[in-house]
SEZA-585138 format. One line per 5 residues: number of its first residue (from 1); their letters; for each residue x, z, y of C-alpha. Coordinates in nm, 2 decimals. Example, Ala and Ser with C-alpha at 12.3 -4.5 7.8 and 13.67 -1.06 7.14 Angstrom:
<pts>
1 = as = 1.23:0.78:-0.45 ~ 1.37:0.71:-0.11
</pts>
This chain:
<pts>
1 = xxxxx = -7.95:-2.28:-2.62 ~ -8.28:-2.30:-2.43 ~ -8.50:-2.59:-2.42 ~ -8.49:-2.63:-2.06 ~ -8.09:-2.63:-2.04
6 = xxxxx = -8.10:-2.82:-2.31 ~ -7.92:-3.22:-2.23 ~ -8.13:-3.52:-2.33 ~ -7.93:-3.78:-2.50 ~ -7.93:-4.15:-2.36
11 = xxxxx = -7.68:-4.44:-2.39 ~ -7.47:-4.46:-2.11 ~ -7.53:-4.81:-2.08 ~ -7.94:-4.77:-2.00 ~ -7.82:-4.47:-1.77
16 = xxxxx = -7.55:-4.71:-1.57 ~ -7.86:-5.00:-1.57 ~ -8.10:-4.74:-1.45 ~ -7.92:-4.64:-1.15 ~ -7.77:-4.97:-1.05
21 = xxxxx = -8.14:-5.08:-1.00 ~ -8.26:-4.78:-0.82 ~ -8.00:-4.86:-0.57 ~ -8.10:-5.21:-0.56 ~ -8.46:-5.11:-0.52
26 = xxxxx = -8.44:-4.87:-0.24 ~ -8.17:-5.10:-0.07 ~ -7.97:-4.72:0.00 ~ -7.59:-4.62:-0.08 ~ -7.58:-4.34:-0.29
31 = xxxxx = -7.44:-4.06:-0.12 ~ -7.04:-3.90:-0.23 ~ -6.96:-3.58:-0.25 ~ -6.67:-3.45:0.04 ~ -6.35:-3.26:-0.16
36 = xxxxx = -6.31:-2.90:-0.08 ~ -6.02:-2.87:0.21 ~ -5.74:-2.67:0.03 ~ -5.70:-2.32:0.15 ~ -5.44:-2.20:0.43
41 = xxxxx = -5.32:-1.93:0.21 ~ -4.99:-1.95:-0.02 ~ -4.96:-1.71:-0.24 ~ -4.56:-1.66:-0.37 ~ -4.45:-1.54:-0.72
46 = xxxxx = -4.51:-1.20:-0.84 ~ -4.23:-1.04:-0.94 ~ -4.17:-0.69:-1.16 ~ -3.98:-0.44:-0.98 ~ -3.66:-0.35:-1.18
51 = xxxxx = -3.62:0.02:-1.07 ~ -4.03:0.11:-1.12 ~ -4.19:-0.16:-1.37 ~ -4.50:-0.01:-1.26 ~ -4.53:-0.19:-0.94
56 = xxxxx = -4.48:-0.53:-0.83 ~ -4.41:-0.77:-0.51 ~ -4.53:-1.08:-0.39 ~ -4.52:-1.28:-0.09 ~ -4.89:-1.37:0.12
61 = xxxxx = -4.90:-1.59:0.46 ~ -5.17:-1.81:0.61 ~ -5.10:-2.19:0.77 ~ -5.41:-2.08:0.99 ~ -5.34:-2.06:1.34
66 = xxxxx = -5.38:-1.69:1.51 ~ -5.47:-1.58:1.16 ~ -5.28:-1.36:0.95 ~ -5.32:-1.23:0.57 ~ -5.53:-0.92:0.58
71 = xxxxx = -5.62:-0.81:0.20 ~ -5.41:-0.89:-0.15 ~ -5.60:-0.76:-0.43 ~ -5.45:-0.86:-0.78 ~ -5.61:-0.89:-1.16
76 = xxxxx = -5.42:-0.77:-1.46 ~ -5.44:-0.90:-1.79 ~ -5.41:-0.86:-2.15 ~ -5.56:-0.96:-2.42 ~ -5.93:-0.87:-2.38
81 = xxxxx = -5.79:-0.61:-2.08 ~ -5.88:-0.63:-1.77 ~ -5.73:-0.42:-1.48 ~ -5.83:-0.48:-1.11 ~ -5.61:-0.37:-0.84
86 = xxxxx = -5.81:-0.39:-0.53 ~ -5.57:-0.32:-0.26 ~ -5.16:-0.44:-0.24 ~ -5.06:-0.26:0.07 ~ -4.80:-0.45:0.31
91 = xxxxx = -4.45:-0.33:0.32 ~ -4.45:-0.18:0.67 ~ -4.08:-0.33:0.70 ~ -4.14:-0.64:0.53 ~ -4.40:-0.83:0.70
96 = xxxxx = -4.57:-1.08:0.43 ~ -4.45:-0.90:0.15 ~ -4.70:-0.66:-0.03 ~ -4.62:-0.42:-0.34 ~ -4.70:-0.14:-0.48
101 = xxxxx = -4.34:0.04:-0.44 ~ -4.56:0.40:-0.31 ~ -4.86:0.37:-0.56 ~ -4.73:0.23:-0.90 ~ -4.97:0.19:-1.18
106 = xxxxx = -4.92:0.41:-1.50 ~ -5.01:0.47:-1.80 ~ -5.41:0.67:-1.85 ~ -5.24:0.95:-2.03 ~ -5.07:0.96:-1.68
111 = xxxxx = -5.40:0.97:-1.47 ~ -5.36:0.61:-1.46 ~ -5.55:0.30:-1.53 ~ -5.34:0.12:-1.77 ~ -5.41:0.16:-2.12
116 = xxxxx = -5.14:0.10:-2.27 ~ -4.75:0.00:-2.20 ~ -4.68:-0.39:-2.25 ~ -4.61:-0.72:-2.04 ~ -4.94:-0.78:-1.81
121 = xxxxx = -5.05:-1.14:-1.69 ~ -5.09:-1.10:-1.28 ~ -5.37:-1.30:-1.06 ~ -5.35:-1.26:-0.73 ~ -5.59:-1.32:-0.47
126 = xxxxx = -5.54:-1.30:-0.06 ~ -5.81:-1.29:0.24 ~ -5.70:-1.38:0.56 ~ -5.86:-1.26:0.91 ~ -6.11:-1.60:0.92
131 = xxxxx = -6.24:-1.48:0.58 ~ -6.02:-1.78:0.40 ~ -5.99:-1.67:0.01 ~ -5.69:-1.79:-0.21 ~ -5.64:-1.68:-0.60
136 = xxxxx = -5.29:-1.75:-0.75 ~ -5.39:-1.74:-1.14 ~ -5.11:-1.62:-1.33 ~ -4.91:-1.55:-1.05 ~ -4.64:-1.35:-1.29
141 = xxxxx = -4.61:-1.06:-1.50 ~ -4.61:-0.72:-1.50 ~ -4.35:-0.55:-1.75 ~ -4.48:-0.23:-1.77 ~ -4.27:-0.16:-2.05
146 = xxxxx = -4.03:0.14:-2.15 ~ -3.67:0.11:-1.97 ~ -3.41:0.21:-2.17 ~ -3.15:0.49:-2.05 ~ -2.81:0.59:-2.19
151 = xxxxx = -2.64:0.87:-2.15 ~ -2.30:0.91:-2.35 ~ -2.01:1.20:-2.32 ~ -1.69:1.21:-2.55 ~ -1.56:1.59:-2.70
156 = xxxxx = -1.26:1.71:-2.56 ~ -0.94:1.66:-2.74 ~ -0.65:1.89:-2.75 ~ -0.30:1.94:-2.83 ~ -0.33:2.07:-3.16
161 = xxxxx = -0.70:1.88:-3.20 ~ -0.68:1.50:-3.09 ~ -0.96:1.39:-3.21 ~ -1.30:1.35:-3.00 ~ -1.67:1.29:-3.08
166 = xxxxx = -1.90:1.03:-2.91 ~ -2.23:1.21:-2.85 ~ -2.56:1.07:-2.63 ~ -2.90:1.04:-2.57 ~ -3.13:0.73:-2.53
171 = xxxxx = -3.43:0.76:-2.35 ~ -3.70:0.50:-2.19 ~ -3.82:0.57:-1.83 ~ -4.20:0.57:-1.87 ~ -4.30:0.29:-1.61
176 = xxxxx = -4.54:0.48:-1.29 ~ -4.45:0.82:-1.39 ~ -4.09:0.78:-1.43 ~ -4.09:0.99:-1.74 ~ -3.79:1.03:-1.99
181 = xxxxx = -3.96:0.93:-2.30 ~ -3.74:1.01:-2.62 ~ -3.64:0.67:-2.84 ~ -3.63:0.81:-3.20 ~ -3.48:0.57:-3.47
186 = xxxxx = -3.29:0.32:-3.23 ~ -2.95:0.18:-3.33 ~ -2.67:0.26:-3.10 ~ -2.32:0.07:-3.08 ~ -2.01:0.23:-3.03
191 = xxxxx = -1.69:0.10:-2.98 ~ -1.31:0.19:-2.89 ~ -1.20:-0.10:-2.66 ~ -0.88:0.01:-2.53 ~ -0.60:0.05:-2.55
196 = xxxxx = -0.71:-0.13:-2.90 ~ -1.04:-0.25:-3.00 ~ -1.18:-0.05:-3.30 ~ -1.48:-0.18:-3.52 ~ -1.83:-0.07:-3.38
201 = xxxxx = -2.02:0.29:-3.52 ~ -2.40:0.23:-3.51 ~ -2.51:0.61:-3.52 ~ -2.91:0.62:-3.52 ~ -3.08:0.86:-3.29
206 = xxxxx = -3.28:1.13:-3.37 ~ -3.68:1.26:-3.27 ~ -3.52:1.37:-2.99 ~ -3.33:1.05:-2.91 ~ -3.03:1.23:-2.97
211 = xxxxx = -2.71:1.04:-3.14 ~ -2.33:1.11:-3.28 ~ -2.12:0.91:-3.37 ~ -1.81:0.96:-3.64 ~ -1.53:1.16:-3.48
216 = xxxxx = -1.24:0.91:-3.37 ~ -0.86:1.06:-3.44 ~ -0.58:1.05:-3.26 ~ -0.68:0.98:-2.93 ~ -0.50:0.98:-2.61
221 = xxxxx = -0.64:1.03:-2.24 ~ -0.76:0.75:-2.06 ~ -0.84:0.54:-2.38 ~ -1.20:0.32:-2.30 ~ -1.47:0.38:-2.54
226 = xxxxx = -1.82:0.13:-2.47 ~ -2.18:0.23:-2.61 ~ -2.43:-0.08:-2.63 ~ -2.81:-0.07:-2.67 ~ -3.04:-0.34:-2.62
231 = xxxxx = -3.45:-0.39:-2.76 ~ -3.72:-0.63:-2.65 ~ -4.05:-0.54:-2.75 ~ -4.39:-0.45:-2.65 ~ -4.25:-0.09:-2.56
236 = xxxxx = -3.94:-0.14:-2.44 ~ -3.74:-0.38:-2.34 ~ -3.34:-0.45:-2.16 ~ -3.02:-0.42:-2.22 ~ -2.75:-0.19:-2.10
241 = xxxxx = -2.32:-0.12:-2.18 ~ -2.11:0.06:-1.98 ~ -1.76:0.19:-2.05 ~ -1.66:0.53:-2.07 ~ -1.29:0.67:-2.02
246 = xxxxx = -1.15:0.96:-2.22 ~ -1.10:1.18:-1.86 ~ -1.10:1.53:-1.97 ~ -0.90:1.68:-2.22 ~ -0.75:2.04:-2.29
251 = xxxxx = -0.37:2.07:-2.24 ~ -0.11:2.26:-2.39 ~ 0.18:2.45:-2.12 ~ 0.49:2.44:-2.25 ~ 0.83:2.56:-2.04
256 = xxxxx = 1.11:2.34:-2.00 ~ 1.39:2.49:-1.78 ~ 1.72:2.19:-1.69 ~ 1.98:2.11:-1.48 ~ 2.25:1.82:-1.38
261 = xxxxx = 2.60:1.81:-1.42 ~ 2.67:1.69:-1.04 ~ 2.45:1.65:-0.70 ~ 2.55:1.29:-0.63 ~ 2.59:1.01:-0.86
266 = xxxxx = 2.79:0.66:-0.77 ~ 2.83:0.34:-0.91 ~ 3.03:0.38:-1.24 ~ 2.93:0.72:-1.30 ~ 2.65:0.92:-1.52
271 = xxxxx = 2.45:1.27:-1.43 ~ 2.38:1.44:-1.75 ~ 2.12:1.60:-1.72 ~ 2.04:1.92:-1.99 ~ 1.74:2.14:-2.11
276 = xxxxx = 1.54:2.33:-2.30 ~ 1.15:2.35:-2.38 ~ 1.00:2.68:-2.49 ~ 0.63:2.76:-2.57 ~ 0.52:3.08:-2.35
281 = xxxxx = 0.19:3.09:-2.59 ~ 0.44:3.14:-2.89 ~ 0.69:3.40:-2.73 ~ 0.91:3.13:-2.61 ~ 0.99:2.98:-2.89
286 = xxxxx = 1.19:2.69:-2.87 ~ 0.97:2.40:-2.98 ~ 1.17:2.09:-3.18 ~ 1.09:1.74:-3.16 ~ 0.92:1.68:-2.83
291 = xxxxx = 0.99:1.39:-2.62 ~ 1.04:1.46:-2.27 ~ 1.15:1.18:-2.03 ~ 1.47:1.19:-1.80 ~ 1.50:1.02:-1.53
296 = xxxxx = 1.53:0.92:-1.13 ~ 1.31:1.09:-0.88 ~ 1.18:0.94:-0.56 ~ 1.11:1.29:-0.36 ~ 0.94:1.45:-0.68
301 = xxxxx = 0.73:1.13:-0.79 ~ 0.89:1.00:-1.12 ~ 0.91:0.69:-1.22 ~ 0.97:0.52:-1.54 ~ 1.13:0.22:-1.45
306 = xxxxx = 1.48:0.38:-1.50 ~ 1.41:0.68:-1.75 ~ 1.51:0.75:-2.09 ~ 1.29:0.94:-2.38 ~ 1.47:1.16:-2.53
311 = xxxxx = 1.38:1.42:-2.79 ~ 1.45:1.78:-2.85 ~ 1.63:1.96:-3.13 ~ 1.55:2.22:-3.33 ~ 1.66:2.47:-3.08
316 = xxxxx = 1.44:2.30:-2.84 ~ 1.75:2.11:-2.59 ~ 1.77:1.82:-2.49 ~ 2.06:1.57:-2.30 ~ 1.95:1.25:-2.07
321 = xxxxx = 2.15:1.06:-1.86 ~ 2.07:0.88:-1.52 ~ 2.31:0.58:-1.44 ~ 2.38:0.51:-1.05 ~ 2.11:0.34:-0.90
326 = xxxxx = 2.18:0.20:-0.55 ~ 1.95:0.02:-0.34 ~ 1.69:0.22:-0.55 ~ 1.63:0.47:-0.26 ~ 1.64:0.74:-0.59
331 = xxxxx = 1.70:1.10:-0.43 ~ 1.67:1.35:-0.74 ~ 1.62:1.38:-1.12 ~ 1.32:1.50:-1.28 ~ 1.21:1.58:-1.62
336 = xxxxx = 0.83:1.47:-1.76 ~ 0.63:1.54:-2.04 ~ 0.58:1.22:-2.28 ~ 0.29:1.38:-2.49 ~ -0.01:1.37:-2.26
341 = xxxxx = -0.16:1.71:-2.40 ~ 0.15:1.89:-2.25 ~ 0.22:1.96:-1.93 ~ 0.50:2.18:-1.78 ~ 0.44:2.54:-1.61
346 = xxxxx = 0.66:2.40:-1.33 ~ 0.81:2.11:-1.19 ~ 1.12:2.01:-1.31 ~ 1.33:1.82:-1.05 ~ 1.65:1.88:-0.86
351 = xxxxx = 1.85:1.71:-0.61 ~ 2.08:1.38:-0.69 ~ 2.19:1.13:-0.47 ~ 2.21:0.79:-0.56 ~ 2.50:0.65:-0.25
356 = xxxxx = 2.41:0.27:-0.19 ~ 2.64:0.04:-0.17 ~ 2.74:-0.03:0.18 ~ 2.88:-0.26:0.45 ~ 3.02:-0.34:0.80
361 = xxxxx = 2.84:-0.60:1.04 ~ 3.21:-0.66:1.31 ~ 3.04:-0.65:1.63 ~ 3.33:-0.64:1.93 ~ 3.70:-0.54:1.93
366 = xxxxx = 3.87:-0.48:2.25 ~ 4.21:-0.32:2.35 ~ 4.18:-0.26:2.72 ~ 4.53:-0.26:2.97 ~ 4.45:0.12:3.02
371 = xxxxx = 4.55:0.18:2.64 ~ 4.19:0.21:2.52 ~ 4.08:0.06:2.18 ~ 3.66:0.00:2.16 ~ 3.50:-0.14:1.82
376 = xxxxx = 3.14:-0.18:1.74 ~ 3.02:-0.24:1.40 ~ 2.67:-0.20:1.25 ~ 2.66:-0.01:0.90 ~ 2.38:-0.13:0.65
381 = xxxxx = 2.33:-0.16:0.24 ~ 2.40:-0.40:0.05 ~ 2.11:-0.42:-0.15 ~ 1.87:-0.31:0.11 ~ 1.92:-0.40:0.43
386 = xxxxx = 1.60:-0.18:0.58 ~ 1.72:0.10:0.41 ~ 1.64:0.38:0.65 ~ 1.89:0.64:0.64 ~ 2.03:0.96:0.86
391 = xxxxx = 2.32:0.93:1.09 ~ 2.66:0.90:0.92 ~ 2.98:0.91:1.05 ~ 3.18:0.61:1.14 ~ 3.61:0.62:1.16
396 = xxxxx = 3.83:0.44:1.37 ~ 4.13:0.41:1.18 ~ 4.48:0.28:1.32 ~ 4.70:0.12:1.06 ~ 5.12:-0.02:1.14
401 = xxxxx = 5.12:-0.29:0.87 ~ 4.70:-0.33:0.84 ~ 4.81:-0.15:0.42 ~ 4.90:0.16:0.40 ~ 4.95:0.44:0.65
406 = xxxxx = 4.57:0.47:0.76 ~ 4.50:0.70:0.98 ~ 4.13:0.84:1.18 ~ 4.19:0.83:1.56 ~ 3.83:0.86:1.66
411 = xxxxx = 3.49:0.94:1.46 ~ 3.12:0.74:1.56 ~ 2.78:0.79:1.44 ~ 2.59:0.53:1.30 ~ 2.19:0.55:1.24
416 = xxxxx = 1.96:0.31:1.14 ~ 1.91:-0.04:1.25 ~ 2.14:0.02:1.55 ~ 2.50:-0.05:1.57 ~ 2.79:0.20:1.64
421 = xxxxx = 3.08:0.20:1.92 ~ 3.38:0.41:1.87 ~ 3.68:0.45:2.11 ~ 4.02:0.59:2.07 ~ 4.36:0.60:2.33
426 = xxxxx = 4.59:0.38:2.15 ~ 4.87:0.16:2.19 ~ 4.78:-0.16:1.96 ~ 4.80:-0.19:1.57 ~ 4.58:-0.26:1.28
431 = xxxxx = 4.26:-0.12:1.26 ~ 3.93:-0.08:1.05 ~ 3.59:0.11:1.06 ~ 3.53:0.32:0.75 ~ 3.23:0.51:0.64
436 = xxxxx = 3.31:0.83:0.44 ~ 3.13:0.84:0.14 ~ 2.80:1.06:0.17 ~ 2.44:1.09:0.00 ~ 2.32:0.80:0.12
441 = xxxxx = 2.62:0.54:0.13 ~ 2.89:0.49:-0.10 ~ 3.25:0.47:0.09 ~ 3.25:0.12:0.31 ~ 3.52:-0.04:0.50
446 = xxxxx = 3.48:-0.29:0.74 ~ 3.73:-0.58:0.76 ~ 4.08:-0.54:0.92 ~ 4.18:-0.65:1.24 ~ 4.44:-0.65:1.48
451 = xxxxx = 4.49:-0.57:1.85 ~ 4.78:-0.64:2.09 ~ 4.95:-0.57:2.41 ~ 5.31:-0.57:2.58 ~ 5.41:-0.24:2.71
456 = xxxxx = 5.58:-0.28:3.08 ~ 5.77:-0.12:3.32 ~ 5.91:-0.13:3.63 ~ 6.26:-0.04:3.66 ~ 6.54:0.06:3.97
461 = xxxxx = 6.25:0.12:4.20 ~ 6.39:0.19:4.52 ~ 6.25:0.23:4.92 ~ 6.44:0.22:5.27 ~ 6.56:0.23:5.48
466 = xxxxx = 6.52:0.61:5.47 ~ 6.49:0.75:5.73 ~ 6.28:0.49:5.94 ~ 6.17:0.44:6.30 ~ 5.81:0.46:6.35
471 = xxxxx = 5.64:0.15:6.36 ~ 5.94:0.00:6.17 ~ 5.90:-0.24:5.79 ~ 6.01:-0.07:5.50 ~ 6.09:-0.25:5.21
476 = xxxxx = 6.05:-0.15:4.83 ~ 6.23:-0.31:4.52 ~ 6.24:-0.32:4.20 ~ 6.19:-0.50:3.86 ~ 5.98:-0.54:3.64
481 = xxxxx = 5.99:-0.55:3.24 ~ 5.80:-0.60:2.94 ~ 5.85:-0.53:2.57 ~ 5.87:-0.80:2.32 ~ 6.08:-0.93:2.09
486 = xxxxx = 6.20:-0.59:2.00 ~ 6.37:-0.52:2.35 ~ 6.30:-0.50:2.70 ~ 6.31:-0.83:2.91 ~ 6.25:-0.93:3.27
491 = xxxxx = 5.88:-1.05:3.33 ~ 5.83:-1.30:3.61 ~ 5.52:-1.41:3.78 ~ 5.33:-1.05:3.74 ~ 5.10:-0.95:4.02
496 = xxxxx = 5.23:-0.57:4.14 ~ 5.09:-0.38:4.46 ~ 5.27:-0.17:4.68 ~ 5.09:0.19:4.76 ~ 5.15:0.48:5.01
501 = xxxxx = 5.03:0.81:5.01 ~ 5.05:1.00:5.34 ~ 5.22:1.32:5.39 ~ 4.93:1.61:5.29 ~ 4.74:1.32:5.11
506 = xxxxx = 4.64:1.32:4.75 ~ 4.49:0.93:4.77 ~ 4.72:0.65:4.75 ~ 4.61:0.33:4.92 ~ 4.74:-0.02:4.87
511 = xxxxx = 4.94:-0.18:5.15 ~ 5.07:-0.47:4.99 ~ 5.03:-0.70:4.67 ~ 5.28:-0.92:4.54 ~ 5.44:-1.11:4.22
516 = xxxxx = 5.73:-1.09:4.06 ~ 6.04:-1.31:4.06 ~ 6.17:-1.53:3.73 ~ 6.41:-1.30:3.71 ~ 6.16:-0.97:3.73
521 = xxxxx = 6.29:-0.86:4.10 ~ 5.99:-0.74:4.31 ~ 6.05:-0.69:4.69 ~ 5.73:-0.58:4.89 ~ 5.78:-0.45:5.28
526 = xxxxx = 5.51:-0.27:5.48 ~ 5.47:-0.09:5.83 ~ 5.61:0.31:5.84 ~ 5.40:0.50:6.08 ~ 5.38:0.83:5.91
531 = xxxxx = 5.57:1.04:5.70 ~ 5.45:0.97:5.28 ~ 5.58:0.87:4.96 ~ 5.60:0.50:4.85 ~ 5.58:0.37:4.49
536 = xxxxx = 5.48:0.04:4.30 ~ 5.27:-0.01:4.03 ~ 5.15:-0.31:3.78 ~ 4.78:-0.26:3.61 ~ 4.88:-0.50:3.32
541 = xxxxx = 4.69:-0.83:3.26 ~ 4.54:-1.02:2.93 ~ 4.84:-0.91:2.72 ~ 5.01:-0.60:2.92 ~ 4.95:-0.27:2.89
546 = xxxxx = 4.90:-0.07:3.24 ~ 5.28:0.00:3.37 ~ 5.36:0.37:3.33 ~ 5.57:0.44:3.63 ~ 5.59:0.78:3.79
551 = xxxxx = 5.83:0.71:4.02 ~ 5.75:0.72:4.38 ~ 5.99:0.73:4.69 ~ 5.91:0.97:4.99 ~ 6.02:0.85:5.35
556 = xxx = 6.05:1.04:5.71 ~ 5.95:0.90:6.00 ~ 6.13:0.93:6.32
</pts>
């Protein structure tokens, strides 16, 4: 060291002495130092980017008022390296953010300014519009550092090869340049993870980066294999797995030609359902112990919730049976390969109905006095009561004793969610809806019930006098009856008209209203002016039928 920079060396005591006196001499204070105001500027974290290690992003901003950050210039170190960046642009979109996302930093063997790859100390410094000057020492790191880069396939498998091969490449993406930079003599892990989880493989790749793996047997489509890498050094550093499924594999047509033993199937009942698989790549020869599975169809999609495997023989046939399945909304059979490296040249499906069990909702039961019977009912399944389904007949059936003797007297159509009405002529009895059975419902019946009236009459109808004066009353009698108890009695107390229909008339109009006696006798009078027929009539009540009477008396008028 020179002389002249060179420190004397004196006791702190005589130092502290000495200066205390000078101060005491020259009766002065000695003057203190002001601390440096801190700067405006904050400087945030740098931060690697993950996609481009050769750039990074950090946050700048100034507490200065009117002022904002106008330069970010950044150091890089390592070891005795020393990079300057002297310009961080701004993000454009991200005011206060700056990065060097358009003009990463690579490697000098890329016409860059980094020597080498490796994790880069970062001090940044930022210059705001007053001149104010911040540095951030070791504000983060760079990791400009190989990322590594899988890419994996799996061989095909096939029907008479099931076995498949796990082949790859691993790569590093050069930071800056974005290069694909072979990793020779790396470690890779492979494993089978489903539908069982096998032991890991560790293949090691080649100069090229290249890797294969031992060839796994037996595979099915869709089973998961995983590859694994992961390194953290000076060149490269991460982590990566994914899964890969077994997607693609070559299948084998085979021809399978069946057919069921009926169209609809019921509760209680099986369809048997009969084939045969050939091999149109060996002359159609049959081919013996394949499992094919037999089952219900929902308009050509098959489900396995109700099939059966079966197997073929050594002819190639095979049997399955489908059991009824109501409230299953099943509406065919179909025949599926088990072995996923077959598949058939055609579809194999066909039509079978599956009738759900049904019911009758009773909605209103009338008999009217006119002889009319109208019942509504609404028809739905017992096991699915949304069931949608296409109109199906509805019968009105008539019964003497509510047993036996069942007879249609009128047909309805029911449909959906909607309820039916079907009307008949009829004169009383037992009666019942009933749904024939069809593809979609099994025969239903609704619940029995019964519907009553008394037939009447009236009897020894008579008008006169005959002939009468004009102007004069002429009086019509009679008597009327109902039917019960087996024979015809005298019913009192029922409300009859009187009607006349003029001469070259074809209406009758009522003239007079009346009721009967106790003892049935009617007598009802009215006013002759023309020449016409007279007659009486009773339109029933609550429990009467509508009194069929043709007779009418026809009187001249004088």
């Amino acid at each position: 060291m020179r002389a002249d920079r060179r420190r004397t060396s004196v006791p702190l005591a005589a130092t502290l002495t000495t200066t205390l006196a000078a101060g005491l001499l020259l009766g002065a204070t000695a003057p203190v130092t002001a601390a440096a105001s801190p700067s405006p500027i904050g400087i945030g974290p740098a931060v690697t980017e993950a996609a481009q290690r050769g750039s990074f992003r950090v946050s700048a901003w100034t507490d200065a008022p009117g002022t904002t950050v106008t330069q970010v210039s950044a150091t890089l170190r390592r070891g005795d390296t020393v990079i300057e960046v002297p310009a961080v642009p701004e993000y454009t979109w991200d005011k206060g953010r700056f990065g060097l996302s358009y003009t990463p930093l690579k490697l000098t063997e890329d016409g860059g300014t980094l020597p080498s790859l490796g994790r880069y100390a970062i001090d940044v410094t930022a210059v705001d519009s007053r001149g104010n000057r911040h540095t951030r020492a070791d504000a983060g790191v760079l990791d400009f550092t190989l990322r590594p880069e899988l890419a994996f396939s799996l061989s095909q498998p096939g029907w008479d090869d099931r076995t498949t091969v796990p082949t790859g490449t691993l790569t590093g993406v050069q930071p800056g340049s974005g290069d694909l930079v072979p990793l020779p003599g790396r470690t890779v892990d492979i494993r089978r993870t489903a539908p069982v989880e096998t032991p890991a493989q560790s293949p090691v790749t080649s100069e090229t980066g290249e890797f294969t793996g031992e060839a796994y047997t037996d595979v099915r489509p869709g089973e998961v294999f995983r590859v694994s890498y992961a390194e953290n050094s000076e060149e490269v550093r991460g982590n990566l797995s994914f899964d890969r499924n077994l997607y693609t594999w070559r299948s084998h047509a085979v021809a399978v030609t069946a057919r069921a033993d009926r169209a609809r199937v019921v509760p209680g009942q099986e369809a048997v359902v009969t084939g045969r698989m050939t091999d149109p790549q060996n002359n159609g020869a049959p081919l013996a112990g394949q499992q094919v599975r037999v089952g219900p169809d929902w308009t050509h999609v098959a489900t396995t919730a109700f099939s059966k495997i079966v197997t073929t023989d050594a002819d190639g046939r095979f049997t399955g049976k489908i059991p009824a399945l109501p409230g299953q909304r099943a509406g065919g059979w179909s025949v599926t390969p088990v072995d996923p490296y077959q598949r058939f040249t055609t579809n194999v499906v066909g039509p079978l109905a599956h009738p759900q069990e049904a019911k009758f909702l009773l909605g209103s039961r009338v008999l009217t006095n006119e002889g009319k019977v109208t019942a509504t009912g609404t028809l739905r399944a017992v096991y699915d009561s949304q069931a949608y389904f296409d109109t199906q007949a509805v019968y009105l059936e008539v019964s003497p004793d509510g047993r036996t003797g069942w007879r249609k007297i009128a047909t309805g159509w029911a449909s959906n969610y909607y309820s039916t009405t079907v009307t008949a002529t009829s004169r009383g009895g037992y009666y019942r809806l009933r749904h024939p059975q069809s593809d979609f419902f099994d025969g239903a019946v609704s619940g029995v019930f019964r519907l009553a009236r008394s037939e009447a009459r009236i009897i020894n109808a008579d008008t006169g006098p005959e002939p009468v004066r004009k102007g004069a009353l002429v009086t019509t009698t009679g008597t009327l009856q109902h039917h019960v108890g087996g024979a015809w009695r005298t019913y009192g107390n029922g409300t009859v008209v009187l009607q006349f229909q003029a001469k070259g008339s074809t209406a009758w109009r009522q003239v007079a209203s009346g009721r009967s006696a106790a003892n049935g006798r009617i007598s009802l009078r009215a006013k002759a002016t023309v020449d016409g027929s007279w007659r009486l009539r009773y339109y029933g009540d609550a429990t009467h039928f509508h009194g069929q009477t043709p007779w009418a008396d026809y009187i001249d008028v004088r």
